[in-house]
N, CA, C and O atoms as a MOPAC input file, in Angstrom:
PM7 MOZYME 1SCF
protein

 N    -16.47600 1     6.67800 1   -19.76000 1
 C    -16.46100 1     6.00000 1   -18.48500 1
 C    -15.52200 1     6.73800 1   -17.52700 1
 O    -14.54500 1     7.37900 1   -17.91400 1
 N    -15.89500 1     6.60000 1   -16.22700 1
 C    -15.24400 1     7.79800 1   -15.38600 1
 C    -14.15700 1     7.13900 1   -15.13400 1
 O    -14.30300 1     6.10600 1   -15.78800 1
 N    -13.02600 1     7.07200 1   -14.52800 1
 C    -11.64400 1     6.50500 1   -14.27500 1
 C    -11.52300 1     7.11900 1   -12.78400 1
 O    -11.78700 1     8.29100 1   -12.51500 1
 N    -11.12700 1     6.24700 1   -11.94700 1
 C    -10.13200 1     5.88400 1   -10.42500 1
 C     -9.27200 1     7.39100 1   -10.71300 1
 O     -8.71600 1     7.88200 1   -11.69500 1
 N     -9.42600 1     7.68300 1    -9.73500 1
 C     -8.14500 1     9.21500 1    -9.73100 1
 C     -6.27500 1     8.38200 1    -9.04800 1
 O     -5.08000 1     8.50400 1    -9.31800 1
 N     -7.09600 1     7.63800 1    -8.15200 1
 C     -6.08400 1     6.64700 1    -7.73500 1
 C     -5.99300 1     5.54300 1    -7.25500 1
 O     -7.00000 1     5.37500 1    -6.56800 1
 N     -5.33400 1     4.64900 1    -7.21700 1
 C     -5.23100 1     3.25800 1    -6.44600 1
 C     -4.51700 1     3.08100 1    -5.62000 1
 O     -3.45800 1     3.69700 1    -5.49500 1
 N     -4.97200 1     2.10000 1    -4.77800 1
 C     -4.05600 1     2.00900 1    -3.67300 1
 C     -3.57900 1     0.33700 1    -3.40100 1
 O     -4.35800 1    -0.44000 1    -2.84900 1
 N     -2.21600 1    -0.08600 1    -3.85900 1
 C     -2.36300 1    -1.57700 1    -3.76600 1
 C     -1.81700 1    -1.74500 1    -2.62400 1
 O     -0.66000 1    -1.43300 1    -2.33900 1
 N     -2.83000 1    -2.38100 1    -1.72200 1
 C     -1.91800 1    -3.35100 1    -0.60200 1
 C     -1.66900 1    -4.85500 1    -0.55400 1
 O     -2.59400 1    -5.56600 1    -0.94400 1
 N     -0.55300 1    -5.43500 1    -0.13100 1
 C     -0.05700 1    -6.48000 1    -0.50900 1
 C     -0.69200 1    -7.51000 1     0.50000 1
 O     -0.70600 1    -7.19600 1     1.69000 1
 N     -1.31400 1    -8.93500 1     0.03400 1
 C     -2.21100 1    -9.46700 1     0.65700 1
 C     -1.27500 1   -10.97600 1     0.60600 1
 O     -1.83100 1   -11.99800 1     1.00800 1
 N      0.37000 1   -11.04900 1     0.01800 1
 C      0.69700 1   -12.32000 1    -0.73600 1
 C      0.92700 1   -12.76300 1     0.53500 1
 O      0.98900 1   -12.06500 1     1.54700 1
 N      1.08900 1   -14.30000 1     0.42200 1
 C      1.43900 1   -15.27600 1     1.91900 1
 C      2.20800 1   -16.35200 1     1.22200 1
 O      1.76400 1   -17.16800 1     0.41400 1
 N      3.39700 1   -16.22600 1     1.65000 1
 C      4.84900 1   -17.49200 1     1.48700 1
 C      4.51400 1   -18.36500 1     1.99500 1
 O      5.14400 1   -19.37200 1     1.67300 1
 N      3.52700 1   -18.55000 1     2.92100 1
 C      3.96400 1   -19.68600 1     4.06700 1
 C      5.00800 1   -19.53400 1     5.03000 1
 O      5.99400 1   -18.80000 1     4.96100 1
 N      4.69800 1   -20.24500 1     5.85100 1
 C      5.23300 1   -20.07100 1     7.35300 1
 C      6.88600 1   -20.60100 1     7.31300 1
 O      7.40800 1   -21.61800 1     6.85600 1
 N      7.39900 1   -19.46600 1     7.98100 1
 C      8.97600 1   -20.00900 1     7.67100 1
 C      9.99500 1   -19.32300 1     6.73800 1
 O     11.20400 1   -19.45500 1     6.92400 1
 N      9.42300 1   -18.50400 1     5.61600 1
 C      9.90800 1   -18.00800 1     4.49900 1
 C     10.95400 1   -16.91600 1     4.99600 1
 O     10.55300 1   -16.08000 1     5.80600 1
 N     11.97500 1   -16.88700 1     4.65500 1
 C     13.03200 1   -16.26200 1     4.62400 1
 C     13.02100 1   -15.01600 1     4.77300 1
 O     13.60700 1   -14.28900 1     5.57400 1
 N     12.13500 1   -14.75900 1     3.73700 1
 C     11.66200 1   -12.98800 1     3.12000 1
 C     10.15300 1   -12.90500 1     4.34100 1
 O     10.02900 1   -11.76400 1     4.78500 1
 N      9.57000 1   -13.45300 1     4.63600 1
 C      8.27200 1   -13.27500 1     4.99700 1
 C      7.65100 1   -13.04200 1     3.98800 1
 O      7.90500 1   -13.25000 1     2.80200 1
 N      6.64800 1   -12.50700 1     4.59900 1
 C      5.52500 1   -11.95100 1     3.16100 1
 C      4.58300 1   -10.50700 1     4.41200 1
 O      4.74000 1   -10.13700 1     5.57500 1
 N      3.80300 1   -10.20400 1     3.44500 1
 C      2.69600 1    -9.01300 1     3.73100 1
 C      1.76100 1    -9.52200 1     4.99500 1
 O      1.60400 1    -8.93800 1     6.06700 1
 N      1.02700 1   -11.11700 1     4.45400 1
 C      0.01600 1   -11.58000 1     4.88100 1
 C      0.33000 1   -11.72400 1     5.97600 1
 O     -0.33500 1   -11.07400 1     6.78400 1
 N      1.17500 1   -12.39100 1     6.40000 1
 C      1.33700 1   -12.38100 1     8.11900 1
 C      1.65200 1   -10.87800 1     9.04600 1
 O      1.54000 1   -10.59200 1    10.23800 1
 N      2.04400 1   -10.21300 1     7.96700 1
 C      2.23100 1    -8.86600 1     8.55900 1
 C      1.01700 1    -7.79300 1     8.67000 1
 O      1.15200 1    -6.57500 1     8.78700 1
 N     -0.27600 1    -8.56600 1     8.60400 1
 C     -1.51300 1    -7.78500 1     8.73400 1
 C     -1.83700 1    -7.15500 1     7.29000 1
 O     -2.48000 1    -6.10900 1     7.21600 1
 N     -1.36100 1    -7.83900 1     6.12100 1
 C     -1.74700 1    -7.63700 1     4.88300 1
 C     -3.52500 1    -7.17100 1     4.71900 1
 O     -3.89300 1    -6.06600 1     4.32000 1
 N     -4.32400 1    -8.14500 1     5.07400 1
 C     -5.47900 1    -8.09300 1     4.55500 1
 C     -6.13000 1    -7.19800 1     5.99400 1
 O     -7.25700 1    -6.76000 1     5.76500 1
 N     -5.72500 1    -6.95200 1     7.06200 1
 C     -6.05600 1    -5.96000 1     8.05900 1
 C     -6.17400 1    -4.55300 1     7.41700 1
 O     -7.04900 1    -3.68800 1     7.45000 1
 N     -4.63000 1    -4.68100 1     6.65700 1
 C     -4.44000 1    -3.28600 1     6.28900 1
 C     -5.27800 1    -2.86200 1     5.02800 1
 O     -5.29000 1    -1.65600 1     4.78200 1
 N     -5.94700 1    -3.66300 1     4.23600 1
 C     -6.83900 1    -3.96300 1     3.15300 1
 C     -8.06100 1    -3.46900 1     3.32800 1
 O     -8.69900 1    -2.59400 1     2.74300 1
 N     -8.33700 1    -4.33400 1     4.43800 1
 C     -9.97000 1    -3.88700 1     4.86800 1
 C     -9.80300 1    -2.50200 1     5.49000 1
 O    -10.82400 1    -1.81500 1     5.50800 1
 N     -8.75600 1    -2.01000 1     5.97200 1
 C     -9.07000 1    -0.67700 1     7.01400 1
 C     -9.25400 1     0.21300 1     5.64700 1
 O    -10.22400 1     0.95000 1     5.47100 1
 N     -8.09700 1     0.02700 1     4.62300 1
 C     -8.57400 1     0.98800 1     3.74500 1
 C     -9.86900 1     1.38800 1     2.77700 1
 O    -10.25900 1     2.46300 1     2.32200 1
 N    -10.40800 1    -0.14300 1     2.66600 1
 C    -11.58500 1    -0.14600 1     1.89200 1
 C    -12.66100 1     0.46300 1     2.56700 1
 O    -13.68700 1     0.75600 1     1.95300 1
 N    -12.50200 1     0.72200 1     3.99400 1
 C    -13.56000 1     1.55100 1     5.03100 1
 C    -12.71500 1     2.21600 1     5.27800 1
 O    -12.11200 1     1.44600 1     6.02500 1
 N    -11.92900 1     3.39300 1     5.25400 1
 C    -11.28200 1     4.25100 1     5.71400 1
 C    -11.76300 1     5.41400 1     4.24900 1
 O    -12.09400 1     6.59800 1     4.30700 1
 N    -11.63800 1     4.57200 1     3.12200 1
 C    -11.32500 1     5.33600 1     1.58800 1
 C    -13.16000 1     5.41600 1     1.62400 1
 O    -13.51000 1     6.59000 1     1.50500 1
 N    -14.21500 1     4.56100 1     1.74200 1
 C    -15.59600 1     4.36700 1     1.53000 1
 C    -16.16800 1     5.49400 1     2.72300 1
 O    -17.01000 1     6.33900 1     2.41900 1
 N    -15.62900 1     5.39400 1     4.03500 1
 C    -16.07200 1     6.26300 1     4.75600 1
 C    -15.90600 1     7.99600 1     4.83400 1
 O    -16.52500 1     8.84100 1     5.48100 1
 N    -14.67000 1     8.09700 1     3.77300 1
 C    -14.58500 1     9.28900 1     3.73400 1
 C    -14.75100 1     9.79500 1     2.35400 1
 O    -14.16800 1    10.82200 1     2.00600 1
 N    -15.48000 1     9.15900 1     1.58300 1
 C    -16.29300 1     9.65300 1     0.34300 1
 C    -15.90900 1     9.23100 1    -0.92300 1
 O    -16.51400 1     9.50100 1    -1.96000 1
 N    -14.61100 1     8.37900 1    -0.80300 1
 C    -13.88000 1     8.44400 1    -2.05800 1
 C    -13.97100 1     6.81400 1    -3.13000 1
 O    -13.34800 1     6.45700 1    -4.13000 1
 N    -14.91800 1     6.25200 1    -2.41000 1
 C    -15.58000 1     5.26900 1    -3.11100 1
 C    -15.48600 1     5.11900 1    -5.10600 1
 O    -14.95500 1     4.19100 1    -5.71500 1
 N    -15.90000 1     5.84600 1    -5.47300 1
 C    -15.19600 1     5.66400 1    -6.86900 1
 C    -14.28400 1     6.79500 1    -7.38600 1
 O    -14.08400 1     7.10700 1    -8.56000 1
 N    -13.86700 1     7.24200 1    -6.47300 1
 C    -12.40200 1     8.19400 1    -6.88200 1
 C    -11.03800 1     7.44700 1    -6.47100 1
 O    -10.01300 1     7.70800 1    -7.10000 1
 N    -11.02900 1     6.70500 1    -5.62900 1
 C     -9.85400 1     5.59100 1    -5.05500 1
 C    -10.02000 1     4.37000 1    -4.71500 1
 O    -10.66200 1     4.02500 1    -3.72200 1
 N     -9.53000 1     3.70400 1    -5.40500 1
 C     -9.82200 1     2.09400 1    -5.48300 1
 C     -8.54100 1     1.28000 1    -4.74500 1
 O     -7.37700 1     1.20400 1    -5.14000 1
 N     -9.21200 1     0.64300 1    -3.42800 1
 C     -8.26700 1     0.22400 1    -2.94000 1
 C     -8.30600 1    -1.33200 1    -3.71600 1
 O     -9.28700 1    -1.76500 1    -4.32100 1
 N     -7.03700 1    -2.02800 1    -3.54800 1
 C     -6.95500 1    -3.20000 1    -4.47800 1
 C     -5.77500 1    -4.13700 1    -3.47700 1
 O     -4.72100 1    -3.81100 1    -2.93200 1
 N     -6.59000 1    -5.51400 1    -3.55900 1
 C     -5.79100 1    -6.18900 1    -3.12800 1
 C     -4.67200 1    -6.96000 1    -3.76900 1
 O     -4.93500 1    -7.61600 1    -4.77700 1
 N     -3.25700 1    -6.94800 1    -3.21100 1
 C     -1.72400 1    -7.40500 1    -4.65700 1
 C     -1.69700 1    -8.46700 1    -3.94400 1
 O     -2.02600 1    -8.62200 1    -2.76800 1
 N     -1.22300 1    -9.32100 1    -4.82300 1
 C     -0.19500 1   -10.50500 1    -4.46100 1
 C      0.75500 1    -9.67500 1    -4.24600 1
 O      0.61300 1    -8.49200 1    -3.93700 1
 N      2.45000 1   -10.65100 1    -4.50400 1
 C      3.51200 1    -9.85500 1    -4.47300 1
 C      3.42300 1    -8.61600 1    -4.54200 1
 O      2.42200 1    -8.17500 1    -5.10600 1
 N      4.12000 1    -7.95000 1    -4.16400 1
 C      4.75400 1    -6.40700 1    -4.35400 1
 C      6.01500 1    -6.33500 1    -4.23700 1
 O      6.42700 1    -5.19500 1    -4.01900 1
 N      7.16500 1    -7.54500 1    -4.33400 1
 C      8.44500 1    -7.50900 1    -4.24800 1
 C      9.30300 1    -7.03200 1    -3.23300 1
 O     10.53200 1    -7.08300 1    -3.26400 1
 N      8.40400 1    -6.43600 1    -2.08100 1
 C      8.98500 1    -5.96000 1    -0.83200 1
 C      8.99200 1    -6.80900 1     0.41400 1
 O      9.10400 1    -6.21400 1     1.48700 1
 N      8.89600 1    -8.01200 1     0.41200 1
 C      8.51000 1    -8.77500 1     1.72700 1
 C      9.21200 1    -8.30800 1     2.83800 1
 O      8.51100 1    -8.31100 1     3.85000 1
 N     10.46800 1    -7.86700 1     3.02200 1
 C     10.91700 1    -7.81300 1     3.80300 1
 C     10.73000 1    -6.00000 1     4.14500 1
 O     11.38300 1    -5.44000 1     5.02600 1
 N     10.11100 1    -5.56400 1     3.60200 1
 C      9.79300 1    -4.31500 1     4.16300 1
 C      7.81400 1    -4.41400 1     4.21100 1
 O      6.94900 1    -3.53900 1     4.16800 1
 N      7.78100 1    -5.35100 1     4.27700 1
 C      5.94800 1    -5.21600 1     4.64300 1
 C      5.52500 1    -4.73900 1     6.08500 1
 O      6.17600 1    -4.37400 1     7.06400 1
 N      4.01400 1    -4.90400 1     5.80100 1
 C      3.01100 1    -5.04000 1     4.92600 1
 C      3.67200 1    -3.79100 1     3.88900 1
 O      4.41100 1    -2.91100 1     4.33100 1
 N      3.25600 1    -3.89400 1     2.41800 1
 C      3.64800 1    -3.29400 1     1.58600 1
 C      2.37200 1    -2.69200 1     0.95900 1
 O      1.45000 1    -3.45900 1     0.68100 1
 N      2.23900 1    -1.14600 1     0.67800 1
 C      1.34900 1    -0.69900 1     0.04600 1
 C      1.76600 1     0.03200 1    -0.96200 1
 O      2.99600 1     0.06200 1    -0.98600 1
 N      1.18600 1     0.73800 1    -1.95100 1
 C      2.02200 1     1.17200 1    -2.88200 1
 C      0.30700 1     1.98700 1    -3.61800 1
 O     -0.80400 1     1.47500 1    -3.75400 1
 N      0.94300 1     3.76000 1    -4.02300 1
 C     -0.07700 1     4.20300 1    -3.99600 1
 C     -0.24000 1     4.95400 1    -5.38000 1
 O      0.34300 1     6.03700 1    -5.33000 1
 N     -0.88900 1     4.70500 1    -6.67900 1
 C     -1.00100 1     4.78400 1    -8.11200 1
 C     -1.51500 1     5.97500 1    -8.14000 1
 O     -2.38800 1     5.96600 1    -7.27200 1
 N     -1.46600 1     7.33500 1    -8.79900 1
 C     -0.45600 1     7.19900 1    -9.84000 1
 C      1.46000 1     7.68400 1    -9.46700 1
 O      2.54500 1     7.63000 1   -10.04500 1
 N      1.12400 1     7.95100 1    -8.68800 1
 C      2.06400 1     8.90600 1    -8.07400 1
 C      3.28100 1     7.92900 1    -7.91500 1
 O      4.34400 1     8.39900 1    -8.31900 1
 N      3.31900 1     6.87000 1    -7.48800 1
 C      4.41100 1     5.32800 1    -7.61200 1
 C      4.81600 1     5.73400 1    -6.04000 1
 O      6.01000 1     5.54900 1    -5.80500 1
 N      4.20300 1     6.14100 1    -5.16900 1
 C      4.60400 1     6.15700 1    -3.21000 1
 C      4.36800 1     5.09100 1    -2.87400 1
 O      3.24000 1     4.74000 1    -2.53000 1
 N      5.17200 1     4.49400 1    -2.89200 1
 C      5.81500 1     3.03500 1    -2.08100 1
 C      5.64200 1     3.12600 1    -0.51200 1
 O      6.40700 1     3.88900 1     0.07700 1
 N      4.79200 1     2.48300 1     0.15400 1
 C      5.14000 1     2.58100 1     1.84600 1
 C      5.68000 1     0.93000 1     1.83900 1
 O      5.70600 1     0.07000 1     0.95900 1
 N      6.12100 1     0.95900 1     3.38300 1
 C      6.89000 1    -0.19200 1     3.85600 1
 C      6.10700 1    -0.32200 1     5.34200 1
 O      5.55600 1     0.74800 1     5.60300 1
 N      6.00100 1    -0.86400 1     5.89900 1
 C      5.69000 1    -1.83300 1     7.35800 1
 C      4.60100 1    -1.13400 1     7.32700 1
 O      4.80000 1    -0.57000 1     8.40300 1
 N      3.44800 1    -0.63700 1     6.91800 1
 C      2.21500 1    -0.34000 1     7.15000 1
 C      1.34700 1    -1.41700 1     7.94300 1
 O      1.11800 1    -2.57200 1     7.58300 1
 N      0.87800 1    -0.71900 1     9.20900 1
 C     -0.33700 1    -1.74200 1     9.79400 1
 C     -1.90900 1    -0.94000 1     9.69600 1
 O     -2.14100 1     0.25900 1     9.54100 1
 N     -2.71800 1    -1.92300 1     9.82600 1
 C     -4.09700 1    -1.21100 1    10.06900 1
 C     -3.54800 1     0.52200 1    10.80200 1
 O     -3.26300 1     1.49000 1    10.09800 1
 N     -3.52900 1     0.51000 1    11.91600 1
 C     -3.63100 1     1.50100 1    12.30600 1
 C     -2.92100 1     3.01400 1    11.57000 1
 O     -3.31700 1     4.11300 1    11.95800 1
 N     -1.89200 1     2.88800 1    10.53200 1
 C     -1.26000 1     3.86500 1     9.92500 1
 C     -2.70200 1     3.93900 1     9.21300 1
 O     -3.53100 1     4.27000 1    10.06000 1
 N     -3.05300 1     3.82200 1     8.45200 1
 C     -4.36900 1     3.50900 1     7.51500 1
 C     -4.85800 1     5.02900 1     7.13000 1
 O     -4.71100 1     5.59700 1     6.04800 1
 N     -5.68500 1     5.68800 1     8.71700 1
 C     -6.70600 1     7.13900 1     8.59700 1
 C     -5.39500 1     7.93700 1     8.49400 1
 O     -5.44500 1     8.94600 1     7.79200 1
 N     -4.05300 1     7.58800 1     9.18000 1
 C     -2.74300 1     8.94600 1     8.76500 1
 C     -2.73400 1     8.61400 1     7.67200 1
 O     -3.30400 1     9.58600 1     7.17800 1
 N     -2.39600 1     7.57800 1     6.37000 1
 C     -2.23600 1     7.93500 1     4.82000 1
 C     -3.25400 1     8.34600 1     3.91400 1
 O     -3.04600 1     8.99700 1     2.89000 1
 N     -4.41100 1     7.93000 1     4.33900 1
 C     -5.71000 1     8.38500 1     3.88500 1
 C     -5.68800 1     9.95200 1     3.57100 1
 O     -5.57600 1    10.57000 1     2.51200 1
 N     -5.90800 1    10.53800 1     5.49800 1
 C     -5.52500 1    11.66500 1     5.57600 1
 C     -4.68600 1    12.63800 1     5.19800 1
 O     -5.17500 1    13.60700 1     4.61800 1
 N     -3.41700 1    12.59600 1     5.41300 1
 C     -2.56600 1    12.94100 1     4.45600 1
 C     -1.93600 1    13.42200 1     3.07000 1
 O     -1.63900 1    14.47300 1     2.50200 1
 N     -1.89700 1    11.69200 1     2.80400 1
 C     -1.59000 1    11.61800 1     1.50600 1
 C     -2.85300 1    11.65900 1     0.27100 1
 O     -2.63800 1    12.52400 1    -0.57800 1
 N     -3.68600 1    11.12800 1     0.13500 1
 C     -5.34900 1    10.67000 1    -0.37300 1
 C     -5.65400 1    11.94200 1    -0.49400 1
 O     -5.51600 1    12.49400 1    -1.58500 1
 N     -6.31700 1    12.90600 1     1.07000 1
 C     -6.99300 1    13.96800 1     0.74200 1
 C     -6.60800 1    15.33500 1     1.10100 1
 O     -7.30400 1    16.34600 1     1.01700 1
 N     -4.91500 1    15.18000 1     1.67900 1
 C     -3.83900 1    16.54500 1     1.36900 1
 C     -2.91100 1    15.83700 1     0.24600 1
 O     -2.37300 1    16.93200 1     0.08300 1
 N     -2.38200 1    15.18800 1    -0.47400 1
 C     -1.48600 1    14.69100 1    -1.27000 1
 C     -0.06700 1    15.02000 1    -0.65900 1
 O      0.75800 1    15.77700 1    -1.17100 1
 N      0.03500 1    14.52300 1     0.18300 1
 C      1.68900 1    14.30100 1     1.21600 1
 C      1.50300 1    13.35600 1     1.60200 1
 O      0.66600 1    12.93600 1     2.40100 1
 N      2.66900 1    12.68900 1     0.79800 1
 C      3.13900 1    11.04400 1     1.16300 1
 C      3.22200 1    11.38400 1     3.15500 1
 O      3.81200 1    12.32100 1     3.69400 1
 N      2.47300 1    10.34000 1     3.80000 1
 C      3.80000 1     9.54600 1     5.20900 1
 C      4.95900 1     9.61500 1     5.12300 1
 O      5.44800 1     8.54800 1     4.75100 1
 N      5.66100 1    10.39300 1     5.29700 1
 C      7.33600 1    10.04300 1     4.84300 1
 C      7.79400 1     9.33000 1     6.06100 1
 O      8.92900 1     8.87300 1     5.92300 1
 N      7.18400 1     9.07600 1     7.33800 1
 C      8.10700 1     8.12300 1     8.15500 1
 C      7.89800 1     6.28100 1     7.53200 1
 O      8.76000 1     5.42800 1     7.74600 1
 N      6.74800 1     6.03500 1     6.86000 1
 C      6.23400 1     5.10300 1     6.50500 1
 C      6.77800 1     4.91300 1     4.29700 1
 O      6.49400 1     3.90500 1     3.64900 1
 N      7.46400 1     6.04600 1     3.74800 1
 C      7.99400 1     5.95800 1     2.69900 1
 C      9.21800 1     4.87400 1     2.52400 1
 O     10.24800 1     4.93700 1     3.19400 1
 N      8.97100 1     3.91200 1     1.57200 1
 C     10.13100 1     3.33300 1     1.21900 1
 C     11.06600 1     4.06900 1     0.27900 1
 O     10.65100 1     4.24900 1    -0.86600 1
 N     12.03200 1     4.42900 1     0.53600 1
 C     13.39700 1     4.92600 1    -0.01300 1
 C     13.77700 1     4.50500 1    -1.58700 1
 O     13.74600 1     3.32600 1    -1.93700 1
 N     14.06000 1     5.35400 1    -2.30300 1
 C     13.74400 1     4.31400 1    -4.09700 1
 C     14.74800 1     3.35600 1    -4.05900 1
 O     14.62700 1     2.28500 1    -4.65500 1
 N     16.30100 1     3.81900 1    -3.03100 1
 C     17.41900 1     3.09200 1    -2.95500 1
 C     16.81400 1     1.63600 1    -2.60200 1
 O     17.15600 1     0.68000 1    -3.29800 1
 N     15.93300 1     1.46500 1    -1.54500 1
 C     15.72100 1     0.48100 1    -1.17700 1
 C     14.61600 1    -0.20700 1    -2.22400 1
 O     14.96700 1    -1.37400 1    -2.39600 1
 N     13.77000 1     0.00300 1    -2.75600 1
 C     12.81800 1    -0.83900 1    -3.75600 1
 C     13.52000 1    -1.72900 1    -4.29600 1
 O     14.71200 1    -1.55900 1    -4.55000 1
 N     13.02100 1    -2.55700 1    -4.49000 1
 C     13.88400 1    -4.21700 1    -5.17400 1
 C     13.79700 1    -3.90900 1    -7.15500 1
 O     14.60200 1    -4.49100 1    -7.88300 1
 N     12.69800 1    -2.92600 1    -7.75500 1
 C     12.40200 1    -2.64300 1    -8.60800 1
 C     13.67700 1    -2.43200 1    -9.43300 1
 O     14.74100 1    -2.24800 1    -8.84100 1
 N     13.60700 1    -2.45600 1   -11.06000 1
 C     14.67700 1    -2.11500 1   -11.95500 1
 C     14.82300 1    -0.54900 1   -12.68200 1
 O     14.09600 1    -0.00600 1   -13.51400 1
 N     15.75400 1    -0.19200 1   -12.17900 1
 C     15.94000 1     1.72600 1   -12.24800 1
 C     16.21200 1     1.60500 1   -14.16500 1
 O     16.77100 1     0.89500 1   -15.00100 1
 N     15.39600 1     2.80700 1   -14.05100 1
 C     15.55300 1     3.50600 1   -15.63400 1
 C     14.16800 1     2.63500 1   -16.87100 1
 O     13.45100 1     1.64400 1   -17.01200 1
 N     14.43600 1     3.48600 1   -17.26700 1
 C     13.30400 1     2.78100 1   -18.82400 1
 C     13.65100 1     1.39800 1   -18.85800 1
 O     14.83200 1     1.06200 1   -18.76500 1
 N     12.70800 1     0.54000 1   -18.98700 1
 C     12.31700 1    -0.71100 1   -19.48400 1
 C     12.67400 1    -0.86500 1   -21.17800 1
 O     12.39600 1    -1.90500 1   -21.77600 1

């Protein structure tokens, strides 16, 4: 069976209105979802990159949050419109966005082997 070369999770979770942290969803979560699922389909890569919609991604306060497999490139405040620059770029030159890179300092994630 053929295997995804890569994934792309964007964060679709919603706190509800008011939440401290925010969340993705109000931050154009599922905008940024759909641009990729036609951004990645329109430029050929339909079963080579699977865009996927996350709950959490532990970043609320740096959303919309995308995060791009296998490579572990974390972006932060992504809207629709960044979308054809990471595609472009990163997808089909492999160079992260670095103005749109979250910093590892900053990831909420736990450093070192599990």
């Amino acid at each position: 069976m053929a295997r995804f070369q890569r994934h792309v999770f964007v964060c679709v979770n919603d706190r509800g209105p008011g939440h401290p942290r925010g969340d993705c969803a109000s931050k154009g979560g599922h905008a940024v979802a759909e641009a990729f699922k036609k951004g990645l389909f329109e430029r050929g890569f339909k079963r080579i990159v699977r865009p996927n919609k996350a709950q959490c991604l532990d970043q609320c306060e740096l959303g919309c949050t995308v995060v791009v497999y296998p490579e572990a490139v974390w972006y932060g405040r992504v809207t629709a419109a960044d979308v054809p620059e990471i595609i472009e770029s990163h997808i089909v030159n492999g160079k992260p966005v670095a103005r749109l890179v979250i910093p590892d300092d900053q990831l909420t994630g736990i450093e070192g082997p599990l």
